[in-house]
C-alpha angles and dihedrals in degrees: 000000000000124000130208112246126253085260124019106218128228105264114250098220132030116290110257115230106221099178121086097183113195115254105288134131108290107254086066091067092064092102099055087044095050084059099037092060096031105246074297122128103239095215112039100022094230108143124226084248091061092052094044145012091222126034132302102224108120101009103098085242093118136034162150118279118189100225082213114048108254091214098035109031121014119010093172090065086057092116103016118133089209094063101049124087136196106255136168124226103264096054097038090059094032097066096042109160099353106133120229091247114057105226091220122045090019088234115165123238098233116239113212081215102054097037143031105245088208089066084049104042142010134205117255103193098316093326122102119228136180121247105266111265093010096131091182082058097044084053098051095040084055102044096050087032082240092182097058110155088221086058095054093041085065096045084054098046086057092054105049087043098061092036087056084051094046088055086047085056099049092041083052086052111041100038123019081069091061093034087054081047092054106034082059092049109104090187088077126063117282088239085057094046090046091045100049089050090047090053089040083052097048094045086047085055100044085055090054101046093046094045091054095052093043078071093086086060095066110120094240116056111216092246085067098155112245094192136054150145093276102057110358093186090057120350123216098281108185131103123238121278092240092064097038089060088057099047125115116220110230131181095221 
Protein backbone atom coordinates (compact mmCIF):
# COMPACT_ATOMS: atom_id res chain seq x y z
CA UNK A 1 0.00 0.00 0.00
CA UNK A 2 1.56 3.15 -0.68
CA UNK A 3 1.88 5.93 1.83
CA UNK A 4 2.09 9.83 1.24
CA UNK A 5 5.53 11.28 2.27
CA UNK A 6 6.19 13.33 5.25
CA UNK A 7 6.04 16.31 2.85
CA UNK A 8 4.55 16.22 -0.32
CA UNK A 9 6.82 18.35 -2.64
CA UNK A 10 5.78 21.11 -5.13
CA UNK A 11 5.53 19.35 -8.60
CA UNK A 12 8.12 20.31 -10.96
CA UNK A 13 6.09 20.48 -13.88
CA UNK A 14 2.14 21.40 -14.45
CA UNK A 15 -0.19 19.00 -13.24
CA UNK A 16 -1.81 16.60 -16.61
CA UNK A 17 -4.87 16.36 -16.68
CA UNK A 18 -5.56 12.94 -17.61
CA UNK A 19 -9.54 13.02 -17.42
CA UNK A 20 -11.77 14.24 -20.59
CA UNK A 21 -15.01 14.00 -19.00
CA UNK A 22 -17.67 14.12 -21.31
CA UNK A 23 -19.87 17.78 -21.39
CA UNK A 24 -22.24 17.80 -17.65
CA UNK A 25 -22.84 20.47 -14.78
CA UNK A 26 -19.52 20.86 -12.75
CA UNK A 27 -20.02 19.18 -9.62
CA UNK A 28 -20.26 15.78 -11.82
CA UNK A 29 -16.42 16.07 -12.80
CA UNK A 30 -15.26 15.58 -8.91
CA UNK A 31 -14.40 12.28 -9.47
CA UNK A 32 -12.01 12.75 -12.33
CA UNK A 33 -10.53 15.66 -10.40
CA UNK A 34 -10.13 13.92 -7.47
CA UNK A 35 -7.89 11.62 -9.65
CA UNK A 36 -6.35 14.11 -11.76
CA UNK A 37 -4.81 15.88 -8.73
CA UNK A 38 -4.45 13.05 -6.77
CA UNK A 39 -6.96 13.61 -3.68
CA UNK A 40 -4.36 16.41 -3.47
CA UNK A 41 -5.39 20.22 -3.18
CA UNK A 42 -3.73 21.77 -6.26
CA UNK A 43 -3.00 24.67 -4.81
CA UNK A 44 -1.91 24.24 -1.33
CA UNK A 45 -0.80 20.66 -1.44
CA UNK A 46 -2.62 19.78 1.42
CA UNK A 47 -4.20 15.80 0.83
CA UNK A 48 -7.53 14.88 1.54
CA UNK A 49 -5.87 12.74 4.35
CA UNK A 50 -4.54 15.70 5.87
CA UNK A 51 -8.12 17.47 5.90
CA UNK A 52 -10.13 14.02 7.27
CA UNK A 53 -9.65 10.33 8.85
CA UNK A 54 -12.10 9.03 6.75
CA UNK A 55 -12.75 9.99 3.63
CA UNK A 56 -13.75 13.53 2.06
CA UNK A 57 -16.11 12.70 0.01
CA UNK A 58 -19.03 14.39 0.99
CA UNK A 59 -17.65 16.71 3.60
CA UNK A 60 -17.23 19.89 1.76
CA UNK A 61 -13.72 19.51 2.53
CA UNK A 62 -12.72 19.30 -1.13
CA UNK A 63 -13.72 20.60 -3.85
CA UNK A 64 -13.76 22.14 -7.66
CA UNK A 65 -12.56 26.05 -8.20
CA UNK A 66 -13.11 27.64 -11.73
CA UNK A 67 -9.44 29.47 -12.24
CA UNK A 68 -11.55 31.95 -14.10
CA UNK A 69 -14.62 33.00 -12.26
CA UNK A 70 -17.73 31.23 -14.01
CA UNK A 71 -20.23 34.63 -13.18
CA UNK A 72 -17.32 37.57 -13.62
CA UNK A 73 -15.20 36.61 -15.75
CA UNK A 74 -16.02 33.41 -18.22
CA UNK A 75 -19.33 32.09 -18.29
CA UNK A 76 -18.69 30.15 -20.73
CA UNK A 77 -16.15 28.17 -18.51
CA UNK A 78 -19.06 27.65 -16.17
CA UNK A 79 -18.99 23.72 -16.74
CA UNK A 80 -15.50 23.13 -18.35
CA UNK A 81 -13.71 20.73 -17.18
CA UNK A 82 -10.35 22.79 -18.23
CA UNK A 83 -11.01 25.45 -16.08
CA UNK A 84 -11.78 23.51 -12.69
CA UNK A 85 -9.27 22.55 -10.36
CA UNK A 86 -9.08 20.16 -7.42
CA UNK A 87 -9.19 22.68 -3.80
CA UNK A 88 -9.58 22.18 -0.70
CA UNK A 89 -11.82 24.13 1.44
CA UNK A 90 -9.69 26.48 2.82
CA UNK A 91 -8.29 27.76 -0.46
CA UNK A 92 -11.64 27.57 -2.55
CA UNK A 93 -13.45 30.17 0.14
CA UNK A 94 -10.56 31.89 0.84
CA UNK A 95 -10.06 33.49 -2.85
CA UNK A 96 -14.27 34.51 -3.46
CA UNK A 97 -14.54 37.21 -6.24
CA UNK A 98 -10.96 37.94 -6.73
CA UNK A 99 -10.36 37.89 -10.80
CA UNK A 100 -7.58 35.96 -12.24
CA UNK A 101 -5.83 39.23 -13.40
CA UNK A 102 -5.10 41.88 -10.33
CA UNK A 103 -6.22 45.29 -11.68
CA UNK A 104 -3.91 46.59 -10.44
CA UNK A 105 -0.42 45.12 -10.67
CA UNK A 106 -1.52 42.95 -13.73
CA UNK A 107 -0.24 39.81 -11.76
CA UNK A 108 -1.32 36.67 -13.04
CA UNK A 109 -3.45 33.94 -10.80
CA UNK A 110 -1.34 31.08 -11.30
CA UNK A 111 -2.97 28.12 -12.86
CA UNK A 112 -1.15 24.08 -11.40
CA UNK A 113 -1.91 23.15 -14.87
CA UNK A 114 -0.39 25.48 -16.58
CA UNK A 115 2.66 25.78 -14.28
CA UNK A 116 4.79 23.91 -12.05
CA UNK A 117 4.18 25.49 -8.47
CA UNK A 118 7.94 24.35 -7.48
CA UNK A 119 9.32 26.90 -10.13
CA UNK A 120 6.66 29.68 -8.19
CA UNK A 121 7.10 28.89 -4.36
CA UNK A 122 9.02 27.11 -2.17
CA UNK A 123 8.39 25.48 1.77
CA UNK A 124 9.87 27.18 4.45
CA UNK A 125 9.59 24.81 7.22
CA UNK A 126 5.98 23.67 6.63
CA UNK A 127 4.94 26.94 5.45
CA UNK A 128 4.46 27.66 1.75
CA UNK A 129 6.10 31.00 0.19
CA UNK A 130 6.24 32.46 -2.91
CA UNK A 131 9.52 32.71 -4.79
CA UNK A 132 10.92 36.27 -3.85
CA UNK A 133 9.95 38.94 -6.57
CA UNK A 134 7.51 36.54 -8.38
CA UNK A 135 4.57 39.04 -8.56
CA UNK A 136 2.16 36.15 -10.35
CA UNK A 137 3.13 33.87 -6.59
CA UNK A 138 2.67 36.52 -4.32
CA UNK A 139 -0.54 36.85 -5.94
CA UNK A 140 -1.53 33.58 -5.69
CA UNK A 141 -0.29 33.13 -2.40
CA UNK A 142 -2.42 36.05 -1.64
CA UNK A 143 -5.60 35.23 -3.49
CA UNK A 144 -6.02 31.10 -1.85
CA UNK A 145 -4.15 32.56 1.69
CA UNK A 146 -1.55 29.86 0.82
CA UNK A 147 0.56 30.65 4.07
CA UNK A 148 -2.27 30.01 6.67
CA UNK A 149 -0.94 29.16 9.63
CA UNK A 150 -4.01 26.24 9.99
CA UNK A 151 -2.56 24.68 6.35
CA UNK A 152 1.01 24.30 7.59
CA UNK A 153 -0.05 23.06 10.93
CA UNK A 154 -1.37 20.17 9.08
CA UNK A 155 1.36 19.73 7.10
CA UNK A 156 3.12 19.65 10.19
CA UNK A 157 0.72 17.26 12.10
CA UNK A 158 1.40 14.66 9.11
CA UNK A 159 4.96 14.87 9.56
CA UNK A 160 5.48 14.41 13.17
CA UNK A 161 2.91 11.58 13.00
CA UNK A 162 4.88 9.18 10.40
CA UNK A 163 8.09 10.05 11.81
CA UNK A 164 6.63 8.80 15.40
CA UNK A 165 5.76 6.01 13.71
CA UNK A 166 9.04 5.71 12.03
CA UNK A 167 10.79 5.77 15.70
CA UNK A 168 7.83 2.92 16.82
CA UNK A 169 9.10 0.98 14.05
CA UNK A 170 12.80 1.15 14.84
CA UNK A 171 12.15 0.63 18.74
CA UNK A 172 10.32 -2.18 17.61
CA UNK A 173 13.49 -3.14 15.63
CA UNK A 174 16.34 -2.58 17.52
CA UNK A 175 14.89 -3.80 21.39
CA UNK A 176 11.95 -5.90 21.86
CA UNK A 177 14.50 -8.74 20.16
CA UNK A 178 17.04 -8.36 23.13
CA UNK A 179 14.08 -7.71 25.88
CA UNK A 180 12.43 -11.12 24.62
CA UNK A 181 16.15 -12.34 25.04
CA UNK A 182 16.26 -11.19 28.47
CA UNK A 183 12.97 -11.71 29.78
CA UNK A 184 13.86 -15.94 28.70
CA UNK A 185 17.33 -15.80 30.48
CA UNK A 186 17.10 -17.67 33.83
CA UNK A 187 20.23 -16.65 34.62
CA UNK A 188 18.65 -13.05 35.51
CA UNK A 189 15.96 -12.25 38.44
CA UNK A 190 12.34 -13.16 37.77
CA UNK A 191 11.33 -8.80 38.38
CA UNK A 192 13.83 -8.20 35.57
CA UNK A 193 12.48 -10.89 33.41
CA UNK A 194 9.11 -9.75 34.06
CA UNK A 195 10.14 -6.12 33.50
CA UNK A 196 11.94 -6.47 30.32
CA UNK A 197 8.42 -8.71 28.69
CA UNK A 198 6.31 -6.31 29.90
CA UNK A 199 8.54 -3.39 27.92
CA UNK A 200 8.93 -5.91 24.77
CA UNK A 201 5.08 -6.13 25.07
CA UNK A 202 4.36 -2.00 25.34
CA UNK A 203 6.84 -1.09 22.42
CA UNK A 204 5.17 -3.89 20.50
CA UNK A 205 1.76 -1.93 21.28
CA UNK A 206 2.74 1.28 20.60
CA UNK A 207 3.84 -0.21 16.98
CA UNK A 208 0.41 -1.58 16.52
CA UNK A 209 -1.65 1.30 17.56
CA UNK A 210 0.46 3.82 15.52
CA UNK A 211 0.58 1.49 12.25
CA UNK A 212 -3.09 1.24 12.26
CA UNK A 213 -3.64 4.80 12.41
CA UNK A 214 -0.78 5.54 9.68
CA UNK A 215 -3.49 3.97 7.55
CA UNK A 216 -5.37 7.50 7.00
CA UNK A 217 -2.01 8.71 5.32
CA UNK A 218 -2.27 6.16 2.10
CA UNK A 219 -2.36 8.08 -1.05
CA UNK A 220 -5.64 6.79 -2.01
CA UNK A 221 -8.37 7.29 0.45
CA UNK A 222 -10.80 4.31 0.49
CA UNK A 223 -13.72 6.47 -0.91
CA UNK A 224 -11.49 6.64 -4.27
CA UNK A 225 -14.19 7.22 -6.66
CA UNK A 226 -14.65 3.79 -9.50
CA UNK A 227 -16.84 5.60 -11.76
CA UNK A 228 -16.73 8.84 -13.60
CA UNK A 229 -17.58 10.85 -16.65
CA UNK A 230 -14.92 9.80 -18.31
CA UNK A 231 -15.40 5.89 -18.21
CA UNK A 232 -18.51 5.04 -16.23
CA UNK A 233 -17.86 1.43 -16.39
CA UNK A 234 -14.34 2.03 -14.69
CA UNK A 235 -13.12 5.21 -14.29
CA UNK A 236 -9.13 6.13 -14.64
CA UNK A 237 -8.19 5.11 -11.67
CA UNK A 238 -4.09 6.12 -11.19
CA UNK A 239 -2.57 8.64 -9.45
CA UNK A 240 -0.20 11.30 -11.18
CA UNK A 241 3.12 10.60 -11.83
CA UNK A 242 4.37 13.61 -9.54
CA UNK A 243 2.90 12.02 -6.36
CA UNK A 244 3.74 8.52 -7.17
CA UNK A 245 7.38 9.50 -7.30
CA UNK A 246 7.05 10.70 -3.88
CA UNK A 247 5.08 7.48 -2.25
CA UNK A 248 6.49 5.23 0.41
CA UNK A 249 5.77 1.73 0.04
CA UNK A 250 4.37 0.25 3.44
CA UNK A 251 3.17 -3.63 4.49
CA UNK A 252 -0.37 -2.30 6.76
Amino acid sequence: MNRLPKLTQLPEEPVVRRHDPADGESGTYRPCARWDFGFTCALCLLHEADLVDFGAEGTGLISLEHHKLKKAERTDLKDNYTNLILGCRYCNGRRGQLRSTDPDSGAQLLDPTSVGWAKHFEFKGFELKPLADDLDAGYTWKAYDLGAKRKAAHREARHDFISEWEEDKRLLRDRVPKLLELSHDTTVAEGERRLAAELAETYVKNYENTKKKLQRYVAVPFDAPTKCRCDKDSGASALPEWLVQQLVVEVF
